[in-house]
Backbone as JSON Lines, residues from 0, in Angstrom:
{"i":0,"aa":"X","n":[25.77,11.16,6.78],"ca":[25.31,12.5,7.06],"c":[24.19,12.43,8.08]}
{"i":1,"aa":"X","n":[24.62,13.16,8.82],"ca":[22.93,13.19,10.07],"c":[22.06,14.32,9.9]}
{"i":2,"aa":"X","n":[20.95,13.9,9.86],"ca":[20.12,14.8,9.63],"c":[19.95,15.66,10.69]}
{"i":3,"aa":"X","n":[19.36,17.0,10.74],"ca":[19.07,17.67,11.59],"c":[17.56,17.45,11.74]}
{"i":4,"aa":"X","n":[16.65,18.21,13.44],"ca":[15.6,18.26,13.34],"c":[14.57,18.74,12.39]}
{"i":5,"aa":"X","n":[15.43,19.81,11.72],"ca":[14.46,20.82,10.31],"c":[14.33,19.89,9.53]}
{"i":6,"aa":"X","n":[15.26,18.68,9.04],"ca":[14.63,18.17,7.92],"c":[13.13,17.38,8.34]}
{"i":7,"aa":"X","n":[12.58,17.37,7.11],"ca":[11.16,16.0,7.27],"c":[11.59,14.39,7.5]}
{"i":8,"aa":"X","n":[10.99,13.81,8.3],"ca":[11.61,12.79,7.88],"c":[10.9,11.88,6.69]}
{"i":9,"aa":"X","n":[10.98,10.87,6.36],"ca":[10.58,10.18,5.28],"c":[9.16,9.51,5.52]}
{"i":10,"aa":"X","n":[8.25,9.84,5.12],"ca":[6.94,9.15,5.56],"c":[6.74,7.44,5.34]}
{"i":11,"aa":"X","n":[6.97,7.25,3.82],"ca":[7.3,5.99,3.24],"c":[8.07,5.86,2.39]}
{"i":12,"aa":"X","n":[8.32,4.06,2.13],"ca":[9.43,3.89,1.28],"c":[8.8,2.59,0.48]}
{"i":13,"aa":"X","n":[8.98,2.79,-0.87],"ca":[8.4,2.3,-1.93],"c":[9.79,1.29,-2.71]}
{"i":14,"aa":"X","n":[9.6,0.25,-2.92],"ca":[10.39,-0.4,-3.39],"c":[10.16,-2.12,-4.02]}
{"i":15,"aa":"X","n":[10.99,-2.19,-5.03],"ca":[10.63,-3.62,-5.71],"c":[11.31,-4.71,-4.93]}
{"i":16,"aa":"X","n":[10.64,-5.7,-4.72],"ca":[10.64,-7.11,-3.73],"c":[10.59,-8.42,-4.74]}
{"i":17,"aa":"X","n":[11.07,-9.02,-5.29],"ca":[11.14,-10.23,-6.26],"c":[9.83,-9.62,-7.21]}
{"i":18,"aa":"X","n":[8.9,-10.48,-7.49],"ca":[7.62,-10.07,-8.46],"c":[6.7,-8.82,-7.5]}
{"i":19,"aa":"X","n":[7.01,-8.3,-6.05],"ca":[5.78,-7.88,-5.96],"c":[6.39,-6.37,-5.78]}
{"i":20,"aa":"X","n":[5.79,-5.37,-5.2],"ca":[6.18,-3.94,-4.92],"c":[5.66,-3.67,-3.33]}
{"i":21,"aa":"X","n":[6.81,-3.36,-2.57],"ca":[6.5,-3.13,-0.71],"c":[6.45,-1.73,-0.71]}
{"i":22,"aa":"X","n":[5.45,-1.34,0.31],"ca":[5.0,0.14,0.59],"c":[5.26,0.25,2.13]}
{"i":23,"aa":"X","n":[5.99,0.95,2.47],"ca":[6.63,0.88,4.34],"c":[5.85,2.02,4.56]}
{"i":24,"aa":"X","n":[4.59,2.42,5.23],"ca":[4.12,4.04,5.95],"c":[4.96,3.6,7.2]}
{"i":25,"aa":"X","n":[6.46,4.89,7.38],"ca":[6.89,5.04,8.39],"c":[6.15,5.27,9.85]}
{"i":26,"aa":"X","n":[7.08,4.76,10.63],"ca":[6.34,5.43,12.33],"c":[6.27,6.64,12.03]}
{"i":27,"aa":"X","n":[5.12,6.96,12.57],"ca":[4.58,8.42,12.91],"c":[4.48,9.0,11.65]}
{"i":28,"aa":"X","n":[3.99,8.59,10.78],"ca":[4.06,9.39,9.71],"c":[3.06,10.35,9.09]}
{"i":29,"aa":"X","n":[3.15,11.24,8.53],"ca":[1.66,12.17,8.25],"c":[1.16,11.85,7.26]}
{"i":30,"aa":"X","n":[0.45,11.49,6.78],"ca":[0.06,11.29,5.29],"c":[-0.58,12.25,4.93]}
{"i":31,"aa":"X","n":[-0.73,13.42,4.17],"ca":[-0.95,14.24,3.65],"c":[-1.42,14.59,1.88]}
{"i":32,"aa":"X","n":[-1.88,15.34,1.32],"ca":[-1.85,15.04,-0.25],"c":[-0.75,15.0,-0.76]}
{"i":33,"aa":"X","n":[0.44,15.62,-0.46],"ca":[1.53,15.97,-1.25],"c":[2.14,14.35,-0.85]}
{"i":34,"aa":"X","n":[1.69,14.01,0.64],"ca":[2.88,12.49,0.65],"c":[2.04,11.31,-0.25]}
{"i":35,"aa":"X","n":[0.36,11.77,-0.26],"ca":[0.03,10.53,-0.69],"c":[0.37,10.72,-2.56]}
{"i":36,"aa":"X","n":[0.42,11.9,-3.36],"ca":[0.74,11.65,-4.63],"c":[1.91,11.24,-4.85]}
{"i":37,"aa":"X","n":[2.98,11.5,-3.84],"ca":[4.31,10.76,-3.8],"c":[4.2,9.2,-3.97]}
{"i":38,"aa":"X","n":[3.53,8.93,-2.92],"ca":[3.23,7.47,-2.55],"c":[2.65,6.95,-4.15]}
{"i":39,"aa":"X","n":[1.92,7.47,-4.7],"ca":[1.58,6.81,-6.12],"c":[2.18,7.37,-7.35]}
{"i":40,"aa":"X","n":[3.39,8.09,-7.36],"ca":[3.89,8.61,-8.44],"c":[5.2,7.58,-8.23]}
{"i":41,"aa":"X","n":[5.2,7.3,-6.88],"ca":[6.64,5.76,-7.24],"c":[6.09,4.98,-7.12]}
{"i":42,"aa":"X","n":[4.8,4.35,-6.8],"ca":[4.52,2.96,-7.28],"c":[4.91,2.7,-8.72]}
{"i":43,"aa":"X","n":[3.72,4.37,-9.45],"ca":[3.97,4.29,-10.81],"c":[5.11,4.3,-11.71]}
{"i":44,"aa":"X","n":[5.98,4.71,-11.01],"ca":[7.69,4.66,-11.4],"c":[7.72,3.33,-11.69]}
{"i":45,"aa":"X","n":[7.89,2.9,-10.35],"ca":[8.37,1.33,-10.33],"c":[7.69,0.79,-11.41]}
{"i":46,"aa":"X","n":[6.29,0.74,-11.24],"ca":[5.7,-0.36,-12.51],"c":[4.62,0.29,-13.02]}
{"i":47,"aa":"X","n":[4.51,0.8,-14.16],"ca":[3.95,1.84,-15.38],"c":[2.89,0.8,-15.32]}
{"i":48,"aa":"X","n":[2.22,-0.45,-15.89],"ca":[1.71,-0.91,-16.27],"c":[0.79,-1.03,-14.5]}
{"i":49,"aa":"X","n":[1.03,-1.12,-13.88],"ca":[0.16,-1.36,-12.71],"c":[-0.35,-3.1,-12.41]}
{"i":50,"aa":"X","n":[0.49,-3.69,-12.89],"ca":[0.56,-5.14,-12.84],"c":[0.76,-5.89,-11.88]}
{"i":51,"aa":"X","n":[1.89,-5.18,-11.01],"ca":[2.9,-5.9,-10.08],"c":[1.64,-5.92,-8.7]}
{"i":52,"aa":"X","n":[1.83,-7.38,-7.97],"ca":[1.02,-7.24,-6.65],"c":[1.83,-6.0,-5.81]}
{"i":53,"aa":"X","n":[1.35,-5.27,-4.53],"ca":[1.65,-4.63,-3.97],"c":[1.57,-5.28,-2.11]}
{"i":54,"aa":"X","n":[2.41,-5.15,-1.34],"ca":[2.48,-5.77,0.48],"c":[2.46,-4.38,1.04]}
{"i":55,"aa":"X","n":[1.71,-3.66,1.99],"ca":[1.16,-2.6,2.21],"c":[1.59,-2.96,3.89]}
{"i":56,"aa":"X","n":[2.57,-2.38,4.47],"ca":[3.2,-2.56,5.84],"c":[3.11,-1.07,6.33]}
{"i":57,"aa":"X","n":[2.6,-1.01,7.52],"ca":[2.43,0.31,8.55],"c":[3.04,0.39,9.48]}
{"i":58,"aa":"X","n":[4.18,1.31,10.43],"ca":[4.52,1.07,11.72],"c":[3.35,1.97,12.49]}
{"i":59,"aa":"X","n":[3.99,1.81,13.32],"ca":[2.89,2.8,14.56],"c":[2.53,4.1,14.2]}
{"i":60,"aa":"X","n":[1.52,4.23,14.3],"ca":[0.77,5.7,14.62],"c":[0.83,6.53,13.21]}
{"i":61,"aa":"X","n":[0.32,5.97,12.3],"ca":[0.43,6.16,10.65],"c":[-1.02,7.41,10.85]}
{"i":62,"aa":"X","n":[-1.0,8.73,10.7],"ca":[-2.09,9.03,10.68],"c":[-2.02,9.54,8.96]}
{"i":63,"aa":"X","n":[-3.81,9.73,8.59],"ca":[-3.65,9.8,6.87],"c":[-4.3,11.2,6.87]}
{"i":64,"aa":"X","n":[-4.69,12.27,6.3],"ca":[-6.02,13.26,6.17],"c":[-6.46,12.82,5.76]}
{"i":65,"aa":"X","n":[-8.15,13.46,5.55],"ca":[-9.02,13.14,4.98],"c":[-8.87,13.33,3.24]}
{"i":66,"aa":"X","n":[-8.21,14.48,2.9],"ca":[-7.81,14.8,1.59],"c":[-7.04,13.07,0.92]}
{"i":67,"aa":"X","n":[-6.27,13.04,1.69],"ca":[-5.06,12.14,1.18],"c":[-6.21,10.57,1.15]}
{"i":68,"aa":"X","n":[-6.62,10.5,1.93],"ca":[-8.0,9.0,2.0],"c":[-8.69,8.86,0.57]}
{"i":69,"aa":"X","n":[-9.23,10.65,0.45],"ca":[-10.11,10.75,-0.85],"c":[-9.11,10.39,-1.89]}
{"i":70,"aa":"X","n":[-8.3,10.76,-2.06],"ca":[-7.36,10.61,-3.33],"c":[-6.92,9.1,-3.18]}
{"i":71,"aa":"X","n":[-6.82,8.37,-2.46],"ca":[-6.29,7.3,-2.56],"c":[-7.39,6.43,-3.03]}
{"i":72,"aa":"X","n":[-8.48,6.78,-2.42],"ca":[-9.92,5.85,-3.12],"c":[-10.1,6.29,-4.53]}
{"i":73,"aa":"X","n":[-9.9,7.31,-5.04],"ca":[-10.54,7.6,-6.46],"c":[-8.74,6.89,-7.07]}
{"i":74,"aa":"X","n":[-7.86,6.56,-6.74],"ca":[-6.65,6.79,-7.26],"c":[-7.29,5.18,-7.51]}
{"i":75,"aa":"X","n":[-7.33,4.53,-6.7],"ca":[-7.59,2.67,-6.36],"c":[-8.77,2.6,-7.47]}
{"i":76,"aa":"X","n":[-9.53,3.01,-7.73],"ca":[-11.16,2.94,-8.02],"c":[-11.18,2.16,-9.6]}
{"i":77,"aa":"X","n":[-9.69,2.62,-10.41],"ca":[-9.73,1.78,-11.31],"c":[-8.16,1.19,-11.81]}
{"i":78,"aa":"X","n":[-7.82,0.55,-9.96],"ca":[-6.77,0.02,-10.37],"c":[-7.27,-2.05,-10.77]}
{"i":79,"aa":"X","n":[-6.38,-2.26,-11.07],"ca":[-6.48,-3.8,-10.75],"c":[-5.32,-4.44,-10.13]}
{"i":80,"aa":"X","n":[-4.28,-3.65,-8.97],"ca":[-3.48,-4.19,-8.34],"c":[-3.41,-5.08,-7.51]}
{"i":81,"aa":"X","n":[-3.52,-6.14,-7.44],"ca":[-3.71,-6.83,-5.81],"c":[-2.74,-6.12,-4.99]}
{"i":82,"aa":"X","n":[-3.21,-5.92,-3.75],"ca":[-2.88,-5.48,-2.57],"c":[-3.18,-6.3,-1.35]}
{"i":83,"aa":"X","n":[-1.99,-6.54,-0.4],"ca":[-2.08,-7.07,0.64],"c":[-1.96,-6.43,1.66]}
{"i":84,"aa":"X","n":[-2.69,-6.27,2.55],"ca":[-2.42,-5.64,3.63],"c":[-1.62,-6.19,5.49]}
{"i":85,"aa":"X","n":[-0.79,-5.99,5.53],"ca":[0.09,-6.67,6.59],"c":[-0.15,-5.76,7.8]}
{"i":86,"aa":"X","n":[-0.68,-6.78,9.01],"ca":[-1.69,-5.47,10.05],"c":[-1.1,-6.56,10.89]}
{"i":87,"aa":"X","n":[0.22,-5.83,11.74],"ca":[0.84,-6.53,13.04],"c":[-0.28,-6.21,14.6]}
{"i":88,"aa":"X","n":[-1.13,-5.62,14.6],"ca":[-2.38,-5.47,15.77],"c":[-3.5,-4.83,15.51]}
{"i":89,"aa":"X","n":[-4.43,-5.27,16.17],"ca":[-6.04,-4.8,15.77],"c":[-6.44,-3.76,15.14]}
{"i":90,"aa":"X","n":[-5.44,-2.61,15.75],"ca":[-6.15,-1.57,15.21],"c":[-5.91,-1.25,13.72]}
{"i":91,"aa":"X","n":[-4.65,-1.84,13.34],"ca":[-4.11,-2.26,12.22],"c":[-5.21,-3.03,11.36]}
{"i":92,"aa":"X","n":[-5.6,-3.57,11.74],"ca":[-6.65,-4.8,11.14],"c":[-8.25,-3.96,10.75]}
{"i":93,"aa":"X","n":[-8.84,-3.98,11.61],"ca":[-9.93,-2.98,11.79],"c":[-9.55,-2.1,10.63]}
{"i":94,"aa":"X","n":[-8.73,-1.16,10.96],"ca":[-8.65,-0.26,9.82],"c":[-8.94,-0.97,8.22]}
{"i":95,"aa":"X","n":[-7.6,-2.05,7.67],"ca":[-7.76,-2.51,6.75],"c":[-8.73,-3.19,6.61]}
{"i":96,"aa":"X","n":[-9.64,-3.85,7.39],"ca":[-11.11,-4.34,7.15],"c":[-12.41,-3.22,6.83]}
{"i":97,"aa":"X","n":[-12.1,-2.25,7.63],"ca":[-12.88,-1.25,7.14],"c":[-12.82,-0.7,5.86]}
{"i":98,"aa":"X","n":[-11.62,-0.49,5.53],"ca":[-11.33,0.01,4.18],"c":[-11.66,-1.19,2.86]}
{"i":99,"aa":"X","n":[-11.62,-2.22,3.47],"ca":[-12.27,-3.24,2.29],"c":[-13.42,-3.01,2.15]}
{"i":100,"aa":"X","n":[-14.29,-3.14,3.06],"ca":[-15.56,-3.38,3.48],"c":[-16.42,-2.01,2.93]}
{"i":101,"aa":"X","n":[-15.63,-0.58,3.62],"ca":[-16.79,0.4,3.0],"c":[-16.08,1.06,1.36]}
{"i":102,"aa":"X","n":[-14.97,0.88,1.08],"ca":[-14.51,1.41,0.09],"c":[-15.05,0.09,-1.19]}
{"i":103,"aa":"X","n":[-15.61,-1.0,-0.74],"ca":[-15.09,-2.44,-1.76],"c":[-14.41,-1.53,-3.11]}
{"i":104,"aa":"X","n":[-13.01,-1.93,-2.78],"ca":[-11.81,-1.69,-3.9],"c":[-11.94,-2.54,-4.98]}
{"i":105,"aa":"X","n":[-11.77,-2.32,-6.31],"ca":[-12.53,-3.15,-7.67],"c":[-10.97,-3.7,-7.94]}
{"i":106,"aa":"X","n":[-9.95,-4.08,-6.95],"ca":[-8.94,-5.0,-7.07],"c":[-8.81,-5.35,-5.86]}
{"i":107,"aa":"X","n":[-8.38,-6.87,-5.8],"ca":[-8.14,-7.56,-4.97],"c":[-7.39,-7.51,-3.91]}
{"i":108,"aa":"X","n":[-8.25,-7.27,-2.91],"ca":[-7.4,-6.86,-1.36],"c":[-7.62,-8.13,-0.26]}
{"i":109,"aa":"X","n":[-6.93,-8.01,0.33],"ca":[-6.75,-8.73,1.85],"c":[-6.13,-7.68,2.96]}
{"i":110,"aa":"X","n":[-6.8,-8.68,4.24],"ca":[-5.43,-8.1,5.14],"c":[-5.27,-9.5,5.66]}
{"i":111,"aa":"X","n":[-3.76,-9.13,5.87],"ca":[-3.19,-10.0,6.7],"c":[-2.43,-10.06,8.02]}
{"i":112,"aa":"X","n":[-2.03,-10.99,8.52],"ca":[-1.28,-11.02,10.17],"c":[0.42,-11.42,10.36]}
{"i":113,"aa":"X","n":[0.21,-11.89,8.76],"ca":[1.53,-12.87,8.51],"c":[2.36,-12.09,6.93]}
{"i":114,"aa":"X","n":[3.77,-12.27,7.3],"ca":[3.96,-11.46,5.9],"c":[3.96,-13.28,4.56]}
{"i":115,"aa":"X","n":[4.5,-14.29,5.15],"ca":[4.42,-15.16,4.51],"c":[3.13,-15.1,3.67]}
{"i":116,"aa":"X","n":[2.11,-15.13,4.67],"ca":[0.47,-15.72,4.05],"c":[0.49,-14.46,3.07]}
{"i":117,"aa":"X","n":[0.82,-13.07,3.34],"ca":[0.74,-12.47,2.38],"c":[1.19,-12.58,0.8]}
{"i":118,"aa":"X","n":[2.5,-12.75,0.73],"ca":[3.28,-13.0,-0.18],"c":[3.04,-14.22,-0.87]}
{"i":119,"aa":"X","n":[2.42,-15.3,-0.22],"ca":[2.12,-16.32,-0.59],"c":[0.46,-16.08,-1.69]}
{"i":120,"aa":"X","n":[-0.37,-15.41,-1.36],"ca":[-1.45,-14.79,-1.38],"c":[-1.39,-13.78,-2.97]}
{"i":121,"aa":"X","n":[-0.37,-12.9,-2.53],"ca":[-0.18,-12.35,-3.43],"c":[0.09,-12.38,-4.94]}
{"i":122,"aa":"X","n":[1.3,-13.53,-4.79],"ca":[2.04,-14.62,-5.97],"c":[0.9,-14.83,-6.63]}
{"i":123,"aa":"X","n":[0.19,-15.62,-6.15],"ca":[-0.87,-16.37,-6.53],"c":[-1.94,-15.53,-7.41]}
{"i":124,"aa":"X","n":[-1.89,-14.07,-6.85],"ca":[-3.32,-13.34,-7.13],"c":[-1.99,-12.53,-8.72]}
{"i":125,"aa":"X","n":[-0.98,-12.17,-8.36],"ca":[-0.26,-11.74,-9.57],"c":[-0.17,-13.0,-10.89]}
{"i":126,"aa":"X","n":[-0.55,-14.79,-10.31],"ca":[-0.1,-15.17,-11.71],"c":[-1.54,-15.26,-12.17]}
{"i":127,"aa":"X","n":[-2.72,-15.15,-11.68],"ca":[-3.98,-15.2,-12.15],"c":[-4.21,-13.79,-13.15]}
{"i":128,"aa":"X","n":[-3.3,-12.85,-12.74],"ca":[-3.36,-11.44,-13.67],"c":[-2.88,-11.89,-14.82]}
{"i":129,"aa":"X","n":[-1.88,-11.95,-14.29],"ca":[-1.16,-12.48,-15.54],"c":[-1.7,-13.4,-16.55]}
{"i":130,"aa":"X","n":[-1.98,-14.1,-16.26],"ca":[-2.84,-15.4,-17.07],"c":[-4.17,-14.97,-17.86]}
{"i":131,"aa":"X","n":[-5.08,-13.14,-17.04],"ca":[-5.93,-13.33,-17.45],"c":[-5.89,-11.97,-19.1]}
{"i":132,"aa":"X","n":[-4.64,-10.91,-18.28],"ca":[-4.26,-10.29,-19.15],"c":[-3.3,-11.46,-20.65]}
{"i":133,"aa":"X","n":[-3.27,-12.53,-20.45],"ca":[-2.42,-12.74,-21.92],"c":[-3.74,-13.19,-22.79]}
């Protein structure tokens, strides 16, 4: 079926990856409140318990509101997800360094350049959960 111009297109796409959970913010995408409670009502789908690491991938020109920023910091504020952040150019980077740096998130973040180092990163930070929740 092809879509027409009226429809929206899909901002992101949320989905389970072996042990971890991938978050795609489409090109050009708006992030808004209504996309960002989406964005955390299927993480929470996927995994109720909030256990699973998360790989956090952006294409170009991802813009967020300010509404949707606030909600995502108070949403994070008492997660304990590890999150990786995968930043293919600077401005990519910058961003996710900033957001470590002035938000410090009370779960374990990175960014990264590489999806390997991520995933590799990640594993690691999911079996330490694991180990510390048994």
């Amino acid at each position: 079926m092809q879509m027409s111009d009226s429809w929206p297109a899909m901002a992101f796409e949320v989905w389970e990856e072996g042990e971890m959970l991938r978050l795609l913010l489409r090109n050009k995408a708006s992030i808004d409140m209504r996309v960002m409670k989406d964005i955390l009502r299927s993480m929470d789908l996927l995994d109720p318990r909030g256990a699973r690491p998360v790989l956090v991938e952006q294409e170009d020109l991802v813009r967020m509101s300010s509404e949707a920023r606030i909600l995502l910091v108070r949403a994070c504020r008492h997660g304990h997800r590890p999150v990786g952040f995968l930043a293919h150019d600077l401005p990519e980077r910058i961003q996710g360094e900033f957001f470590a740096r002035f938000h410090r998130p009370p779960f374990p973040f990175r960014v990264f350049g590489f999806r390997e180092e991520a995933e590799h990163w990640l594993l690691g930070q999911r079996a330490m959960l694991v180990f510390s929740l048994s």
